[in-house]
C-alpha positions in Angstrom: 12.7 -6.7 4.0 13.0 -5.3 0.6 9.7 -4.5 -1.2 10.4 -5.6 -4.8 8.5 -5.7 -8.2 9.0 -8.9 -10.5 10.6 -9.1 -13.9 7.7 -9.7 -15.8 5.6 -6.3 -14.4 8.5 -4.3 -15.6 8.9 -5.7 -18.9 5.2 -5.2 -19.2 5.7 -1.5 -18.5 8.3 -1.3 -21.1 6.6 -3.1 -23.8 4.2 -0.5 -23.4 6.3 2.6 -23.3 8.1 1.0 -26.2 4.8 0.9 -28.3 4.5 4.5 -26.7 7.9 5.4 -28.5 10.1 5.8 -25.8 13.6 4.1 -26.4 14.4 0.7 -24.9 17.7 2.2 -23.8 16.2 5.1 -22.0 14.1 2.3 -20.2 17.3 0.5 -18.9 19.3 3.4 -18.2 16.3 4.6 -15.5 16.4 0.6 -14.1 20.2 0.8 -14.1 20.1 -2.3 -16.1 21.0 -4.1 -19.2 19.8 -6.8 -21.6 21.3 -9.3 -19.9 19.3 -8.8 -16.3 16.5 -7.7 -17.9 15.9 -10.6 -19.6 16.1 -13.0 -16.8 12.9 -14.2 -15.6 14.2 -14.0 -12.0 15.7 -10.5 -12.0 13.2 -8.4 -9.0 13.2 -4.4 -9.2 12.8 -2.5 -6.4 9.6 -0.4 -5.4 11.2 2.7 -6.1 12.9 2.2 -9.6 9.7 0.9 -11.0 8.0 4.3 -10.3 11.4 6.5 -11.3 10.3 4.5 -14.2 6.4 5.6 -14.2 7.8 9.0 -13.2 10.2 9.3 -16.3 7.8 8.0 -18.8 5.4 10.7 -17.5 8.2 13.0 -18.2 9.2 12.0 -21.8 5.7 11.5 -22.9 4.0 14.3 -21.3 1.3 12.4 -19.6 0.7 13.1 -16.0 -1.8 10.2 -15.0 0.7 7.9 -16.7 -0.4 4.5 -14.8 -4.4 5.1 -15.6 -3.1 4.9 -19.4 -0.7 1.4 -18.5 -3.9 0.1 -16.8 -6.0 0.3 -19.9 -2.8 -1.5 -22.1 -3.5 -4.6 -19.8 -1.8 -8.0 -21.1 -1.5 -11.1 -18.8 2.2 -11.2 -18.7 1.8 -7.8 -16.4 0.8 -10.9 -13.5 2.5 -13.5 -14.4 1.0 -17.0 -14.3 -1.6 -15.4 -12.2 -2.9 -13.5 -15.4 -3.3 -16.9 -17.1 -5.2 -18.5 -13.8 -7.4 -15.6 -14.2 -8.6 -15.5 -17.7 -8.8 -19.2 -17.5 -11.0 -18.8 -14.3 -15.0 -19.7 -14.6 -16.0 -16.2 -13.4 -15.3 -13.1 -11.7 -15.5 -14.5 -7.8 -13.1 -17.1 -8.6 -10.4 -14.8 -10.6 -11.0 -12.8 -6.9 -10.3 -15.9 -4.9 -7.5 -17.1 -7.1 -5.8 -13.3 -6.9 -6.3 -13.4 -2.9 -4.3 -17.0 -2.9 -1.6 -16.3 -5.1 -1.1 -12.4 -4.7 2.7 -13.4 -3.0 3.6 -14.8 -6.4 3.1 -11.3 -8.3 5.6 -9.0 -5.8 4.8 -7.7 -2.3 4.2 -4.0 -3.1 0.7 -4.3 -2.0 -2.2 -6.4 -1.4 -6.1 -6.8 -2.2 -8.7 -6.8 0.8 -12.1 -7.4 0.1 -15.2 -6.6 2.3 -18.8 -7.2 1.5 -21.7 -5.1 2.8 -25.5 -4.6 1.8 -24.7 -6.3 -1.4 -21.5 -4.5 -2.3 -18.2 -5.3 -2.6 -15.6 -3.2 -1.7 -12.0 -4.0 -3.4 -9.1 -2.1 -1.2 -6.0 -1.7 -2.5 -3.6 -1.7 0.6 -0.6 -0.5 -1.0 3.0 0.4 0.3 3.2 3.7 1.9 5.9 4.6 -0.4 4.1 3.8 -3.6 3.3 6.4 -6.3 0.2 8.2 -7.5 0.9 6.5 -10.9 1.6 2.7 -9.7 -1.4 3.1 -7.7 -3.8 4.5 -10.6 -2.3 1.4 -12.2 -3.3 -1.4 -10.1 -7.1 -0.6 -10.1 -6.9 0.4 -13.9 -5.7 -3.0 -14.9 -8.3 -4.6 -12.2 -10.9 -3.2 -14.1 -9.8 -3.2 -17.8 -9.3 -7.2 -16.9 -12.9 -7.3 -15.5 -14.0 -5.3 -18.9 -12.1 -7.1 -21.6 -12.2 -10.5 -20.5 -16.5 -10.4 -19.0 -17.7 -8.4 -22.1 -19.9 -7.0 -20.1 -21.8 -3.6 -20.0 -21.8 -3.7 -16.2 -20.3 -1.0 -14.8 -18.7 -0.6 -11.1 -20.8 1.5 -8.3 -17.7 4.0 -8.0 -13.6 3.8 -7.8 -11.7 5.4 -5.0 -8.3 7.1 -4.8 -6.7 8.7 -2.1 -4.6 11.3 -3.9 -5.8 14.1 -5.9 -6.5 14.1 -9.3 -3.6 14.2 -11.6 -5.3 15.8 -14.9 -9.4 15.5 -14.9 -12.2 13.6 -13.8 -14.3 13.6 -16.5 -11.5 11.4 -18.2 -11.3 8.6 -15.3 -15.6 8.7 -15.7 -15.4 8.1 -19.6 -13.5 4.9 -19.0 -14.4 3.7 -15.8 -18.1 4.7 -16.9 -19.3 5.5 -12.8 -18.6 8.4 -10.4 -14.5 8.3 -9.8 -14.0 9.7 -6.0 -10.3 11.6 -5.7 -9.2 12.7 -2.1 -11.4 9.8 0.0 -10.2 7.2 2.4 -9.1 4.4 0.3 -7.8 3.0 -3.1 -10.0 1.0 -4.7 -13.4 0.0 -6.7 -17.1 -0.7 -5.3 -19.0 -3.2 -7.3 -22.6 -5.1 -7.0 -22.3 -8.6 -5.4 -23.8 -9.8 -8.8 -21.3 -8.6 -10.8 -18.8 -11.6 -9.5 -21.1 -13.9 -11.4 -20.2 -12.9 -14.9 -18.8 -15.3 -16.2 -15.2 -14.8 -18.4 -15.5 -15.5 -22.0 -12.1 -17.1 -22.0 -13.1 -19.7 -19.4 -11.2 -23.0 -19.4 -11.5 -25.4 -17.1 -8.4 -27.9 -18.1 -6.2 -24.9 -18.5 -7.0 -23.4 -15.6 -6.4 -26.7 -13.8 -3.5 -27.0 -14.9 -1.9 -23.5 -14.2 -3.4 -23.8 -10.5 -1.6 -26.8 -10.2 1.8 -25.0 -11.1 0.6 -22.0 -9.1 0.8 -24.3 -6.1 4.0 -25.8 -7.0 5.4 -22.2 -7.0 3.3 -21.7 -3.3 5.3 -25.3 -2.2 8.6 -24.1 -3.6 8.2 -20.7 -1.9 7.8 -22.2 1.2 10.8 -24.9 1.1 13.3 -21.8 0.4 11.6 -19.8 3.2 10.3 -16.9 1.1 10.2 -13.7 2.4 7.0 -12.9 1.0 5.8 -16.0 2.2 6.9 -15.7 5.8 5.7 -11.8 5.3 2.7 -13.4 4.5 1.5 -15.8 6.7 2.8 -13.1 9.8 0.1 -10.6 8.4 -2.0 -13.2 8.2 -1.7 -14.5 12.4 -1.3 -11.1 13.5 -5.1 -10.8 14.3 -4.8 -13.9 16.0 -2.0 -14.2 17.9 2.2 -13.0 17.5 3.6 -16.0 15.8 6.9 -17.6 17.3 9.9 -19.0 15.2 8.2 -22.9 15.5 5.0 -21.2 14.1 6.6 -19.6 11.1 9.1 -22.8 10.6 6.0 -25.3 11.0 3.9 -23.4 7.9 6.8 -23.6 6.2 7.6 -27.2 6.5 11.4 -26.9 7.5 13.2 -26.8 10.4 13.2 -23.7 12.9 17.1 -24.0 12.0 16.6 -23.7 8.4 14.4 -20.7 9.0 17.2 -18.8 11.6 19.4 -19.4 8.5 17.4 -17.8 6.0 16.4 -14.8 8.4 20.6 -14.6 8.9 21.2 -14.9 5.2 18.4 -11.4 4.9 20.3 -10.1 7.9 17.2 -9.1 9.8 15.3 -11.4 13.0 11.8 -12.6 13.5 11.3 -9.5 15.8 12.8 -7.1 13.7 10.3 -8.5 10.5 7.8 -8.7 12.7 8.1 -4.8 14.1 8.9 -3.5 10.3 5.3 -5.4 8.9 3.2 -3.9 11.8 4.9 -0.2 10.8 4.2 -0.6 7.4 0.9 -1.9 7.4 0.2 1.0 10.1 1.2 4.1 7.9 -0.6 2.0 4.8 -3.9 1.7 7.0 -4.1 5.0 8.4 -3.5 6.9 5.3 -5.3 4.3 2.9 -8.8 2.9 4.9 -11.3 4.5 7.0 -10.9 1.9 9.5 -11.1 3.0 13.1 -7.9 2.9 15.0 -9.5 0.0 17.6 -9.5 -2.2 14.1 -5.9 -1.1 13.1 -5.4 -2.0 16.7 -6.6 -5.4 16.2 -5.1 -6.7 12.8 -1.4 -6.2 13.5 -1.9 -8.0 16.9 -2.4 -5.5 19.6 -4.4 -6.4 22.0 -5.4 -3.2 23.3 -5.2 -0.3 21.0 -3.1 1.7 24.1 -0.5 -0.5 23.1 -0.9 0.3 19.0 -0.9 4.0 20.4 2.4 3.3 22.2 4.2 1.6 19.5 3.2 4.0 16.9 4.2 7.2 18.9 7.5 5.3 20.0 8.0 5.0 16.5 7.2 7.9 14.5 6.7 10.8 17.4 3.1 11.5 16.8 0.2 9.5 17.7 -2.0 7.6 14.9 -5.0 10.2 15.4 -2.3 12.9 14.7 -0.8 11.2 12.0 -3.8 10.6 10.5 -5.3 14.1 10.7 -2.0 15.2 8.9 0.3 12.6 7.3 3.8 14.1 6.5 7.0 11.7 5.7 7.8 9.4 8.0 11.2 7.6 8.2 9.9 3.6 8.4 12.3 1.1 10.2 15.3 0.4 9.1 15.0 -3.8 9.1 14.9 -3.9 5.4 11.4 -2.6 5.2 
């Protein structure tokens, strides 16, 4: 399965380099691309040309923590119609429920994962294991300059979380985060108070927001008649905890036939198995090196039943164990089904 990034987050990025002045044509020579492509709406970048772009940028302008300064440029195209849901939304906890339902519709590079404990709630961002330093420092910049801009609030989160080391200095991350910014921990993400998700968004509209939701589902509806990828990717992370979902499984939440769905799976030249085994190895490398969730957990989300078998799978395929790998990460070849 390819892990893509959608046309509108990359013209985002280069409407900001632009304004940085960095030449359009520099911009499409890195995408290997040209006007024509990168002006259609449906044109889908792949994970690692979107950060040759970061990593170019950084380059040309000299600034190493590149995505922390794209985070603070937010603008609502960078999400699509999810940006508009958001801003629309009443407050915080619904823009977080709204970003859970319709995170498929903004690329499949990563996903959100929310926990609540003692009053606080922790915001992971479970990324690809093959995404950047930079397009990581992005994702939770821009969740929190959204949070700041659109809740005019002086609230201020408990901490933010990064797994990698810092790229320049702390002291600037503190300024504009305005809490303690942890480098080198377990996951990616932000810690806020349970009563910050009350605040409510100055920009608040209910019609409009009604409205957009209504497309958003449309988009959900019309994802599932073509057989998405990132839906089917979806809804399989989803039942893993459960149970190993079957071809009638997959082709009943979809709403079309279990021969429509073998088509589609020919026409991406990969099988239900083969997805299936790629998602689990993904998620494993992104969980080990990304949370602080014990290995019996790990076990349990991508369907194992026993974490023996997680043990198994993982040593069959990588060679190490996941205590091992997780002790010492070092780069790992993932499958070759289109991951």
């Amino acid at each position: 399965m390819d892990y893509q990034v959608p046309q509108y987050c990359v013209k985002s990025l280069a409407h900001f380099l632009m304004q940085q002045g960095i030449k359009k044509q520099q911009i499409l020579t890195t995408l290997a691309t040209d006007e024509v492509s990168f002006a259609d709406a449906k044109t889908r970048y792949d994970l690692s040309t979107y950060d040759a772009l970061l990593a170019e940028a950084s380059r040309i302008l000299k600034i190493e923590n590149i995505g922390f300064h794209f985070g603070q440029a937010f603008e609502l195209g960078i999400w699509g119609i999810l940006g508009h849901i958001v801003v629309a939304a009443p407050n915080l906890e619904q823009a977080l429920y709204y970003q859970k339902r319709y995170q498929c519709l903004i690329g499949n590079v990563g996903q959100a994962e929310h926990e609540i404990n003692d009053n606080v709630l922790t915001m992971r961002y479970i990324s690809h294991p093959a995404a950047s330093k930079n397009n990581i420092e992005h994702v939770i910049t821009a969740w929190l300059t959204f949070a700041f801009s659109y809740t005019r609030s002086t609230d201020a989160p408990i901490s933010v979380h990064f797994t990698h080391q810092c790229l320049t200095t702390v002291k600037e991350y503190q300024a504009f985060f305005r809490c303690p910014v942890i480098f080198g921990d377990d996951f990616n993400g932000v810690k806020i108070h349970i009563k910050s998700l009350t605040l409510p968004i100055v920009s608040s509209n209910s019609d409009v927001l009604n409205v957009l939701v209504g497309q958003a589902e449309q988009q959900l509806a019309n994802k599932r008649q073509s057989a998405s990828m990132d839906i089917i990717r979806e809804y399989i992370i989803e039942q893993l905890p459960k149970q190993l979902p079957n071809l009638e499984d997959v082709a009943n939440h979809l709403d079309i036939s279990v021969r429509q769905l073998q088509r589609q799976f020919q026409k991406e030249q990969i099988n239900l198995t083969l997805l299936v085994e790629s998602i689990r190895q993904q998620l494993a490398i992104s969980y080990l090196t990304q949370t602080n969730h014990k290995l019996i957990y790990i076990s349990s989300i991508l369907g194992y039943s026993e974490q023996s078998a997680f043990q198994r799978a993982f040593k069959r395929w990588f060679g190490v164990t996941p205590q091992a790998y997780r002790l010492q990460p070092t780069a790992i070849k993932l499958s070759q089904s289109r991951l």
